[in-house]
C-alpha angles and dihedrals in degrees: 000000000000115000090221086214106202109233143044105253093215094059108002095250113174110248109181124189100272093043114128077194093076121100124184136189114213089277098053106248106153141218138181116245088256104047084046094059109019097048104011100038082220096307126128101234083197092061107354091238119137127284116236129171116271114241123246118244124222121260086236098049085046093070096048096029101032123191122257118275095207121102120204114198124174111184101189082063090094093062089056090079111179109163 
């Protein structure tokens, strides 16, 4: 099961569950659409795996399955420049 974690870990965007906005690497490290592109060139800094967008769970999972609560932010992530 995906955590959902709730923020992009590059600028602290909020990401909630339902967010199209969301990329993963197979980890789960997150990152906003922007961050992803813009900074990592759609690769994790973390692993250097690939970037993909995170899928959306359902209303009804959420309530049985609900999204993390921890953030992770790294604010030197924007230094790391890829792409």
């Amino acid at each position: 099961m995906l955590e959902l974690r709730p923020s992009c870990e590059c600028c602290d965007r909020d990401l909630p569950p339902g967010s199209r906005e969301a990329l993963i690497c197979t980890f789960e490290c997150t990152f906003c659409v922007d961050c992803a592109g813009a900074v990592l060139g759609g690769i994790c800094p973390n692993c250097t795996g690939e970037l993909v967008r995170r899928p959306v769970r359902p209303e009804a999972a959420l309530a049985r399955h609900p999204a993390s609560k921890v953030r992770v932010f790294n604010p030197e992530c924007r230094s790391l420049r890829t792409g």
